[in-house]
C-alpha positions in Angstrom: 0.0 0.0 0.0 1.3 3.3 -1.0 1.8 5.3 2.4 -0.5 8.2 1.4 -4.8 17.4 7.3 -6.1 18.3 10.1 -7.1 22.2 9.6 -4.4 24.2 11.6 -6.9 25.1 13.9 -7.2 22.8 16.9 -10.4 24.3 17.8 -12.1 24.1 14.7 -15.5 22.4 14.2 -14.5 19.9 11.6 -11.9 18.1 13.6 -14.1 16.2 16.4 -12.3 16.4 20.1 -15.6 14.3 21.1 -14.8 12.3 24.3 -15.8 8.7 24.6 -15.7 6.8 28.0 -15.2 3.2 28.2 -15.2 1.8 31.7 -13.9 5.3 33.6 -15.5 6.0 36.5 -15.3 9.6 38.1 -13.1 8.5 41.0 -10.2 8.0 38.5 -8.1 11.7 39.0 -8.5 13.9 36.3 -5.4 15.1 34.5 -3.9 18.6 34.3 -1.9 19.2 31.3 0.3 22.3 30.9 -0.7 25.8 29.3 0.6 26.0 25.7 3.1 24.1 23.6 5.7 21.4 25.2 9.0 22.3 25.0 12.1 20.5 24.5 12.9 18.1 27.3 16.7 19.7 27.0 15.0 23.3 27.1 13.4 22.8 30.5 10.6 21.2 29.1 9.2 19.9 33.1 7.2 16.7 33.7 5.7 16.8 30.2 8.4 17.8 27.4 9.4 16.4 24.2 12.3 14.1 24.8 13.0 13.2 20.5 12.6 13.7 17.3 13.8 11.6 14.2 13.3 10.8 10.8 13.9 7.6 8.9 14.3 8.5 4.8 12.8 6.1 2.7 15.9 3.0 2.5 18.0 4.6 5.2 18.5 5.1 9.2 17.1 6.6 11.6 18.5 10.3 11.7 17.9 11.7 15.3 17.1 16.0 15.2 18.5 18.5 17.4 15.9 21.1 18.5 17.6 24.5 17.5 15.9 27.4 18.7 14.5 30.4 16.1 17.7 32.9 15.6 20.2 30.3 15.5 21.7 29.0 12.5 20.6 25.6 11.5 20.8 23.1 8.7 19.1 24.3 5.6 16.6 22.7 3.2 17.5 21.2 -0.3 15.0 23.0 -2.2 13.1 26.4 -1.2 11.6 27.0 -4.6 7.7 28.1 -4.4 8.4 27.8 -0.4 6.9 30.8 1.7 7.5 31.4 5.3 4.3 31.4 7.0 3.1 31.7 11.0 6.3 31.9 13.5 7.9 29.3 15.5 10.0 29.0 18.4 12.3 26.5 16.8 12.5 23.3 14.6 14.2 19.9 14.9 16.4 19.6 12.6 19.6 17.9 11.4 22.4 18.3 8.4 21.9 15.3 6.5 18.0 14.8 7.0 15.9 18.1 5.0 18.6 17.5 2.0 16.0 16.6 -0.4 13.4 18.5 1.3 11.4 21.8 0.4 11.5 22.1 4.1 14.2 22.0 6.8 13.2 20.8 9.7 10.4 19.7 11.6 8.4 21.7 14.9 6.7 19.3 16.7 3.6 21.1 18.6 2.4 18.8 21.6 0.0 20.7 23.5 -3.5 20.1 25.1 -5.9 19.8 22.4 -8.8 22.6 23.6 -9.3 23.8 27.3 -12.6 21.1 28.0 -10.7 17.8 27.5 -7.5 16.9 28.5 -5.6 15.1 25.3 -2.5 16.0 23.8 -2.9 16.6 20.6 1.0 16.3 18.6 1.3 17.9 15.3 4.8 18.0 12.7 4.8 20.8 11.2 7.7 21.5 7.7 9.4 24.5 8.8 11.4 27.2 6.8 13.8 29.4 8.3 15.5 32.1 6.3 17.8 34.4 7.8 17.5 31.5 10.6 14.0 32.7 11.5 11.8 29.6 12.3 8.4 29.8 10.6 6.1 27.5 8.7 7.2 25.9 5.3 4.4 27.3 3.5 2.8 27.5 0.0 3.5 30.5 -1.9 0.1 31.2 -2.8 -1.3 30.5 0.7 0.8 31.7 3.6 -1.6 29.4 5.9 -1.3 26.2 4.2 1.8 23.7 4.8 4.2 22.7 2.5 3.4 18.8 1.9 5.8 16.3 4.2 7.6 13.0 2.9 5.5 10.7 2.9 7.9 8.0 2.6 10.1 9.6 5.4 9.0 7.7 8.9 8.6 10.2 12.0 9.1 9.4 15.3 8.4 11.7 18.7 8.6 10.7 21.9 7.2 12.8 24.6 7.4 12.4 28.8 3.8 12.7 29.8 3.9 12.3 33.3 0.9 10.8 35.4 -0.5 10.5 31.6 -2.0 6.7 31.0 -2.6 6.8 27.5 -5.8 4.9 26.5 -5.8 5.0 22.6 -4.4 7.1 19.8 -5.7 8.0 16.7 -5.2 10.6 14.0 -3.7 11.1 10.6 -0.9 9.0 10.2 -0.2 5.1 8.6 1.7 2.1 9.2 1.9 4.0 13.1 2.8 2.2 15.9 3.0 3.2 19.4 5.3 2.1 22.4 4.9 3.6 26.1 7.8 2.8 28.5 8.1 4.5 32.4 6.1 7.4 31.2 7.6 8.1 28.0 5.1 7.8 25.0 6.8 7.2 21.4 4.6 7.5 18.4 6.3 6.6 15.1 4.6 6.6 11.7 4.6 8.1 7.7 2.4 11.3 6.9 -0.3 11.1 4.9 -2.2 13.2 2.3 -5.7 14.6 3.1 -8.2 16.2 2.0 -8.1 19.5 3.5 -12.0 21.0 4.2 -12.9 24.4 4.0 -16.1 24.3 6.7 -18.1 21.2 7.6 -20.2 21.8 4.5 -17.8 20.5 2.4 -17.8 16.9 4.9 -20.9 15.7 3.9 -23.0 14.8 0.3 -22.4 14.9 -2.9 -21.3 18.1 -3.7 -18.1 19.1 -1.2 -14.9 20.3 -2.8 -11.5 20.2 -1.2 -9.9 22.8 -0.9 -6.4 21.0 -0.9 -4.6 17.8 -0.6 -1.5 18.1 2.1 0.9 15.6 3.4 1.0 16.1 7.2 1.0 14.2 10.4 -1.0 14.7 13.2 -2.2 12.7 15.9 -4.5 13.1 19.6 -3.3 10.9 22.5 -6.6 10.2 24.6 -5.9 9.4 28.2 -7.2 6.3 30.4 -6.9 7.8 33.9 -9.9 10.9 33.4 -13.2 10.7 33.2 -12.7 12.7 29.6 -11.4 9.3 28.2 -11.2 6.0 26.5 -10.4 3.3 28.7 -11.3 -0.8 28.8 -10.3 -3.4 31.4 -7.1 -5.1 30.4 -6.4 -1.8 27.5 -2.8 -1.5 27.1 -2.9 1.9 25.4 -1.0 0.8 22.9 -3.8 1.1 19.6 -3.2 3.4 16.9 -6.1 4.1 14.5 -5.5 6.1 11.2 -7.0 7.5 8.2 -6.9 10.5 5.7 -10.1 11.8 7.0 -10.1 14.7 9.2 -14.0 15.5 9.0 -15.5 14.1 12.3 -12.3 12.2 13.3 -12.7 10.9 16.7 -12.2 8.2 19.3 -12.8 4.5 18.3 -16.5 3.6 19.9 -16.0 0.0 21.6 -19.7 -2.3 21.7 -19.0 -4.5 24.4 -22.5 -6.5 23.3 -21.3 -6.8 19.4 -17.8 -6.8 20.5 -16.9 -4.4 18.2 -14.9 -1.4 17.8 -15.4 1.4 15.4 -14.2 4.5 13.9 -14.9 7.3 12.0 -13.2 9.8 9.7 -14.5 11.7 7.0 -13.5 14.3 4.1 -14.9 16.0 1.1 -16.2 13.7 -1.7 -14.0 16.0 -4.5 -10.4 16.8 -5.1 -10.3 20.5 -5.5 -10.8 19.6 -9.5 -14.0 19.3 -8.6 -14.3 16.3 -10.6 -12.3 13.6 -8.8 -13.3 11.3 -5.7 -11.7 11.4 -3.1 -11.0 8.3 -1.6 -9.7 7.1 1.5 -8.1 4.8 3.7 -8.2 3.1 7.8 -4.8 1.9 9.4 -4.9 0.3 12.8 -2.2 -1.0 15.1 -4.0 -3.1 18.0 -1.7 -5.2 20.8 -1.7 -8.6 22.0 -3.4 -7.3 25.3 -5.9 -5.4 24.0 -7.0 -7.8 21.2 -7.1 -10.1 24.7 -9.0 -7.4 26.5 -11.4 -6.8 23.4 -12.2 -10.1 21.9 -10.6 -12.7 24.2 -8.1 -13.8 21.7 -5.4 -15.5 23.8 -3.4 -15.9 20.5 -2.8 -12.8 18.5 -2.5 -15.1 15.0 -5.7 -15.8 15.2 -6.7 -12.6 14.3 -7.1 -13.3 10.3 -9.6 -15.5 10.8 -11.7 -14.5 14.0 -12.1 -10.5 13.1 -14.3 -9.6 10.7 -13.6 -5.6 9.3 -16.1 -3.5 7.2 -17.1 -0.6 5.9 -20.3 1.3 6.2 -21.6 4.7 5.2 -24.9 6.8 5.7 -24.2 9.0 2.5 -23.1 8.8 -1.2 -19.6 7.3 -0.5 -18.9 4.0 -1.8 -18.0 1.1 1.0 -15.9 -1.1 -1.9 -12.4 -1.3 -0.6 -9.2 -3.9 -0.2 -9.5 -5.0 3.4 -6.2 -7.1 5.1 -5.6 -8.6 8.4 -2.0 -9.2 9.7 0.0 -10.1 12.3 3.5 -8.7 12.8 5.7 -8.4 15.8 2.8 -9.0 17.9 0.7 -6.5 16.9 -2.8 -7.0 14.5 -2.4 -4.7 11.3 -5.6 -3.7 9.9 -5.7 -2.0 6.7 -8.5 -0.9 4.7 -8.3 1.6 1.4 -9.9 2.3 -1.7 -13.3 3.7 -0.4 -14.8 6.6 -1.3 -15.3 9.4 1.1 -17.4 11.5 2.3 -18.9 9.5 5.4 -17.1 6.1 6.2 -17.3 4.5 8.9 -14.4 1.4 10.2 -15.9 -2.1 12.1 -13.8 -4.8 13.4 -15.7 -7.0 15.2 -16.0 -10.5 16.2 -16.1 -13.2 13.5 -19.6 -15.1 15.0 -18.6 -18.0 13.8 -14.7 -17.5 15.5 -14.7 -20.1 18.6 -12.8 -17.8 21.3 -13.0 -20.8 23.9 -12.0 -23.6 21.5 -8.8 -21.5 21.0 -8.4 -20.3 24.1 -8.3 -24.1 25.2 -5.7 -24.5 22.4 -3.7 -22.3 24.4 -4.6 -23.7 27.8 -3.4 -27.0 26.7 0.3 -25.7 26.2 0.2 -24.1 29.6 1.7 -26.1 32.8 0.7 -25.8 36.2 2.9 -22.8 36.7 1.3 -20.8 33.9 4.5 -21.1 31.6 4.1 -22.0 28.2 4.7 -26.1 28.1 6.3 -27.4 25.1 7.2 -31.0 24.4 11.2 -31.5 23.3 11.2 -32.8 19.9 13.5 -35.9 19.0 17.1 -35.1 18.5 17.7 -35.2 14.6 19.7 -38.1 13.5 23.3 -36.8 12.2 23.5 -36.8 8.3 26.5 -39.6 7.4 29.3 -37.5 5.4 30.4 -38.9 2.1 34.1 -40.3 2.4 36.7 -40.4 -0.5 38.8 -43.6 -1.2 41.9 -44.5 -4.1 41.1 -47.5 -6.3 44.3 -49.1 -8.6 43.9 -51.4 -11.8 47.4 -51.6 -12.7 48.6 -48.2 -13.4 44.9 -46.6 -13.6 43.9 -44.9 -10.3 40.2 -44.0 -9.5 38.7 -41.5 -6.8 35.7 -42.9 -5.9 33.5 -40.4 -3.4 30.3 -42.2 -1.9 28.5 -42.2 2.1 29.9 -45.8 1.9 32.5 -46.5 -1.1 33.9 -49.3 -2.8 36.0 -49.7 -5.6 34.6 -50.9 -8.5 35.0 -54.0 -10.2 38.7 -55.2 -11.3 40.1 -52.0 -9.0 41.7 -52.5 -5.3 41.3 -50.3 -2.7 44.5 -48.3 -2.3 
């Protein structure tokens, strides 16, 4: 699959901060997340700071960024043709060797709470451009306002400190995203995608709603466990990503405990800014071995191809068709579902009826001892495989080699 905008306003109507609570009850403590932006763990940043930034170019390494503040010189970009500095920032990541073949050069990372009412980080990678060392947006030259579009076969990774912060899911615009939390340090790491960029919440729904750009970005919203503004389920390991290209009513998955399943919705104008083509979109999901436990009882993560079952429904003009797969790698289910055509689908994975969850979990149960360790039974030591020897044969003055597992001469020759 071809790794493929949330408006810059965080506060605007079309991108959905709508809280969903799973299981959290008011006595968990609510959380209290700093006033503005997060700075740099290395510029004072306090209990909730970014700690790193890197980039991964398509066939290379992982190139880790420096966070150089605004008015201090810095690596440049390969290409600032058609590239107009927009809105200020404080600073950029940024590195020699990683914006060389970029119309940008550098990357600031804005981690902040996402509006006063809830309290979710919302983290957002912004292309930067900074003549004369000035940090501001890498913008379009005929819209000061509108981002410069990001590689989308560069792979970005952040990882914050977030404190007293339980993270209960993520979700946002991103793909092939996976996320690891370790002693209060959250890491997200995925590939920007290209959206469909909305001028109101008109243009999110029928027939008739034009883009008014595609851009590259990456954005996601960290949703918390421990407040009652959350997502949270009993055994959640807050480690499930859920992407799309949609930024129209993008929101927390919805878990049905009594359909056992979960969904999620993203939306985006049915046209390209032509005005002619559809737009169409994609779902990417990242789901752990202890939440597909916690959500469907699967005590084995494999069986996931066979015993989820993901579709695609709409309530408007959009088309559901789309390439669905189910995968397992490195634990971790990998949803992916693309090809459908926007403006209003929604994402189910559920349950597979006919799955039977107890019939595997026995499966499982049977390789278990006493001790709860995994039992396995020793298999038969393999049998050594004989080595072919080499012996000398003589017939008079002749002399054979004759190479075998057991050799003899042949007839009228003596063994040597």
């Amino acid at each position: 699959m071809k790794r493929t905008s949330i408006l810059a306003s965080v506060s605007s109507a079309i991108f959905a901060i709508a809280a969903v609570t799973i299981g959290v009850s008011a006595a968990n403590a609510s959380i209290t997340l700093p006033k503005g932006a997060l700075l740099p763990c290395s510029a004072g940043g306090g209990a909730y700071c970014i700690e790193s930034v890197s980039v991964t170019p398509s066939g290379g390494k992982a190139i880790a960024l420096s966070w150089v503040a605004t008015g201090s010189a810095g690596a440049a970009a390969g290409n600032s043709n058609n590239v107009a500095a927009g809105k200020e920032f404080p600073g950029r990541w940024t590195a020699d060797v990683a914006f060389v073949n970029e119309n940008y050069d550098g990357l600031y990372v804005e981690a902040q709470a996402a509006n006063e009412f809830v309290p979710w980080i919302i983290l957002d990678a912004k292309p930067t451009y900074s003549p004369g060392n000035k940090v501001s947006l890498a913008a379009l030259t005929t819209s000061t306002t509108t981002p410069v579009n990001l590689n989308s076969d560069a792979l970005i990774s952040v990882k914050l400190r977030i404190s007293d912060f339980k993270v209960g899911v993520t979700y946002g615009i991103a793909t092939e995203a996976t996320v690891d939390i370790q002693a209060g340090v959250f890491e997200l790491a995925g590939y920007p995608v290209r959206v469909p960029q909305a001028k109101s919440t008109k243009d999110c729904t029928g027939t008739a709603g034009v883009s008014s750009a595609l851009v590259t970005q990456f954005q996601s919203i960290l949703v918390p466990s421990n407040d009652p503004l959350g997502f949270s389920f009993e055994g959640g390991s807050g480690k499930i990503y859920v992407g799309s290209n949609g930024l129209c009513k993008l929101s927390t998955p919805v878990w049905n405990s009594t359909t056992k399943s979960l969904s999620y919705k993203a939306s985006a104008p049915r046209l390209a800014p032509d005005g002619k083509t559809v737009n169409t979109g994609f779902y990417y999901a990242t789901i752990s071995a202890a939440d597909a436990l916690a959500l469907w009882g699967l005590t084995k993560v494999e069986d996931a191809v066979s015993a989820l079952i993901i579709s695609v429904r709409t309530t408007e003009a959009g088309s559901t068709a789309a390439t669905k797969a189910v995968a397992v790698k490195n634990g971790r289910i990998i949803i992916q579902v693309f090809g459908f055509e926007f403006p209003d689908p929604m994402l189910d994975i559920s349950l597979n009826p006919s799955f039977d969850v107890m019939a595997s979990s026995k499966s499982a149960d049977s390789n278990m001892s006493a001790t709860g360790t995994v039992r396995t039974t020793a298999s038969p030591k393999p049998k050594a495989t004989p080595k072919p020897t080499t012996i000398s044969c003589l017939k008079g003055n002749v002399l054979k080699k004759v190479t075998a597992v057991k050799p003899t001469c042949p007839t009228g020759y003596k063994k040597k």
